[in-house]
N, C-alpha and C positions, 0 to 999 in steps of 0.2 A: 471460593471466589478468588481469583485472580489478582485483579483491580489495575492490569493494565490496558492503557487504554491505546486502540488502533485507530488508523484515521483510514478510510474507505475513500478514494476519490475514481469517481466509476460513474459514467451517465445514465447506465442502463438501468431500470427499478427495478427488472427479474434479479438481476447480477447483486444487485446492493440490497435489495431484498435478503437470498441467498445467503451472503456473506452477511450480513449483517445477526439471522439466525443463526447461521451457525455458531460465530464466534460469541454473540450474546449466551447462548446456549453452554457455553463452556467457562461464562464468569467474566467476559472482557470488556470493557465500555468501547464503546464505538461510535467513532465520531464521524458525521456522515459529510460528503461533499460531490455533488455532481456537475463540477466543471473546475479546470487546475488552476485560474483564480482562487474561487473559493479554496482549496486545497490548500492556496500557498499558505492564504488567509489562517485560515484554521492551524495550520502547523505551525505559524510565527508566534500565536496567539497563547501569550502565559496562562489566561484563564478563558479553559478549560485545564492547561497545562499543557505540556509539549508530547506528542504522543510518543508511544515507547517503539512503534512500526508504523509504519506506510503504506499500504495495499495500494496499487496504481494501475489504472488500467491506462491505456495506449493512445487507444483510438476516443481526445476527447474534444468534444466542442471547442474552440477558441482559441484554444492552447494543447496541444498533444503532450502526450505522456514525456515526449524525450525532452520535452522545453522544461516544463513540470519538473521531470528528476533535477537536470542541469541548475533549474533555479536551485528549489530548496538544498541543494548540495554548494551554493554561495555562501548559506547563512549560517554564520560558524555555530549555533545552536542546535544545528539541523543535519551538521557535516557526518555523523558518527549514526545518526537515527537510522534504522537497516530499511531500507526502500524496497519492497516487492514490489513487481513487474506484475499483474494481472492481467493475460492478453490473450488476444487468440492467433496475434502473430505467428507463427512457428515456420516459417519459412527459413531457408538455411542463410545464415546471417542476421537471422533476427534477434535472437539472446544475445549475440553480440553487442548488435548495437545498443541493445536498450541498456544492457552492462557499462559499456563505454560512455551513457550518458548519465550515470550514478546509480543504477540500479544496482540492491545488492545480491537479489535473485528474479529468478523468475518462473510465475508457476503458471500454464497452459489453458486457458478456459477450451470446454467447457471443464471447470471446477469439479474435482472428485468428491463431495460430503468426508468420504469416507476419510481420505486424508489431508484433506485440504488443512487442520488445524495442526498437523503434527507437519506440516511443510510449513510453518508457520512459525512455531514455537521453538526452533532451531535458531531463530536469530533473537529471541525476545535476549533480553541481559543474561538473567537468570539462568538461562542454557547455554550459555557458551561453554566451551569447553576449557 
């Protein structure tokens, strides 16, 4: 078991579903949120604890993904947390932006199983180089 824990903020329940399997699947607590309120909520929040990544999807209710990264990248507890981009964006200029709004990568829906966790695991602490 791992016991790091990721925060999911994604509105879709196939998508959060998914990702939520998978990464459970491999040992990681996951903290679920479907609108980037709640997300911010959840990430400021000491207990559960501050999660060690950020899965983000784009396209969300009330508040989009670029508002979303920009805020949590305010909150000096939050500045350093690695933010993936979860989208189905992929139009040329897209990674960009979502980069330039604090995102620290970004991975393509529809979601690979197969690699989805090892694109993943490249920004936890633990694996940096």
């Amino acid at each position: 078991m791992t016991g790091e824990k990721i925060l999911v903020i994604e509105d879709n329940e196939q998508n959060m579903y998914l990702m939520q399997f998978l990464l459970e699947s491999k040992g990681y607590t996951v903290l679920q949120a479907y609108n980037g309120l709640d997300g911010i909520k959840l990430a400021e929040n000491e207990d559960p604890g501050i999660p060690d990544i950020i899965l983000l999807d784009i396209q969300l209710p009330e508040m989009d993904g670029y508002a979303v990264a920009k805020h949590l990248r305010s909150i000096p507890a939050l500045e350093k947390i690695p933010i993936i981009a979860v989208t189905s964006y992929a139009m040329a200029g897209d990674r960009e932006r979502i980069l330039a709004a604090g995102a620290t990568d970004y991975i393509e829906k529809p979601i690979n199983p197969q690699t989805f966790i090892d694109q993943i695991k490249v920004h936890l602490p633990g694996n940096k180089p």
